[in-house]
C-alpha positions in Angstrom: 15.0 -5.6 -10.2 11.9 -7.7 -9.0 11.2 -7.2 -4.9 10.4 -9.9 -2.6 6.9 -8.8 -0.8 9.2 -8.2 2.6 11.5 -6.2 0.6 8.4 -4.2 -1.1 7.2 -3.1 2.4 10.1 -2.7 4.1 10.9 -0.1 1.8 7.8 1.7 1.4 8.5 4.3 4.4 11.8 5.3 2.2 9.1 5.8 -0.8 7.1 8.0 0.9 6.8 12.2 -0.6 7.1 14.3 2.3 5.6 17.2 0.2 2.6 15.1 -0.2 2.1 13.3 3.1 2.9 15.9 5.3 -1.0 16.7 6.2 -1.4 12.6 7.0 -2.0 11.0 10.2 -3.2 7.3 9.3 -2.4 3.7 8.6 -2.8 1.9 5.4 -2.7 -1.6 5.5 -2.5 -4.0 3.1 -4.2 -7.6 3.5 -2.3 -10.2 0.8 -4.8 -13.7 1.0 -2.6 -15.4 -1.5 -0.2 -18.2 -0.5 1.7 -15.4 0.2 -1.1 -14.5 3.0 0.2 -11.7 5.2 -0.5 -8.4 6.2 1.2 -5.2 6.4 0.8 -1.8 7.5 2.1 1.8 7.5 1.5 4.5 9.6 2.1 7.8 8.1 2.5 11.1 10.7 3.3 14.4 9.2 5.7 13.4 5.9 7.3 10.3 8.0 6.0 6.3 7.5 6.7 3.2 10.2 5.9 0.0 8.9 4.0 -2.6 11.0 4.3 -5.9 10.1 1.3 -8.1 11.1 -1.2 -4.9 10.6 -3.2 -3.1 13.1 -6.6 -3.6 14.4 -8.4 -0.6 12.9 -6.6 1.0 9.7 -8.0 4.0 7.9 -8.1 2.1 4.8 -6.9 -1.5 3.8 -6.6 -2.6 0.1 -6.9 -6.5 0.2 -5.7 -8.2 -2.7 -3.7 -11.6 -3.9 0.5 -11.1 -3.4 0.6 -11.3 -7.7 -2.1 -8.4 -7.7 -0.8 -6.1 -5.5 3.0 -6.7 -7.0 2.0 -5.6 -10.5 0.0 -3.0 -9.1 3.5 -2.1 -7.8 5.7 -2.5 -10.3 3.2 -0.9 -12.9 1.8 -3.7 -15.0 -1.5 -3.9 -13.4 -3.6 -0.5 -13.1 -4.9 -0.1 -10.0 -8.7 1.4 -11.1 -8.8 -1.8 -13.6 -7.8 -4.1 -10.4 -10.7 -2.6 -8.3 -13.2 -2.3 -11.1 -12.5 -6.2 -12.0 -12.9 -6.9 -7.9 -9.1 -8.1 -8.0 -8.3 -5.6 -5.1 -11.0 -4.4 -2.6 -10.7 -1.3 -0.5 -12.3 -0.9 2.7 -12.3 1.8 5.1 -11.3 5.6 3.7 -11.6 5.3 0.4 -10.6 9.2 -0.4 -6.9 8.0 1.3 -6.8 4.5 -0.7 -7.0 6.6 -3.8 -4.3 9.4 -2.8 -1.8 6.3 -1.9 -0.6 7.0 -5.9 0.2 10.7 -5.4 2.2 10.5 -1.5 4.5 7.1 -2.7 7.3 7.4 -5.7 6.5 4.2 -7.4 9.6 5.2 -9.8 12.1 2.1 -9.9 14.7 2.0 -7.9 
């Protein structure tokens, strides 16, 4: 089953690994500039995520992409490294927590 991008985020907190976000106290936030243009963020305290539609003003690291991108990134058809490396999604901010982002969600299906 193919999520809407609402549904993607609005789910994300439920995807999070307790094991391996329970040392995180930060905000990702992701910046879509697509006709899909929107932004969303996550804060992530001790194993537990709160989504925050609309962002905030200073994440820890935002991955800023096109809606299509950042879907296949999600879904598994686009890697992630290949997307950055081509300039398809940038990363500002922390980049040591943009690259653990792989390892603290389940990107299983549901």
């Amino acid at each position: 089953m193919t999520l809407t991008l609402t549904e993607f985020f609005e789910e994300l907190p439920n995807r999070l690994i307790p094991d391996a976000s329970s040392d995180l106290h930060c905000t990702i936030q992701w910046q879509l500039t697509d006709e899909q243009a929107g932004t969303w963020a996550i804060q992530i305290d001790e194993g537990q995520g709160r989504v925050i539609p609309g962002g905030v003003d200073e994440p820890d690291t935002t991955f800023i992409t096109t809606s299509d991108v950042w879907m296949a990134i999600a879904e598994g058809r686009q890697d992630p490294m290949r997307a950055f490396m081509s300039g398809k999604l940038l990363v500002e901010g922390d980049m040591t927590l943009a690259l653990r982002v792989p390892e603290v969600f389940d990107t299983r299906p549901a």
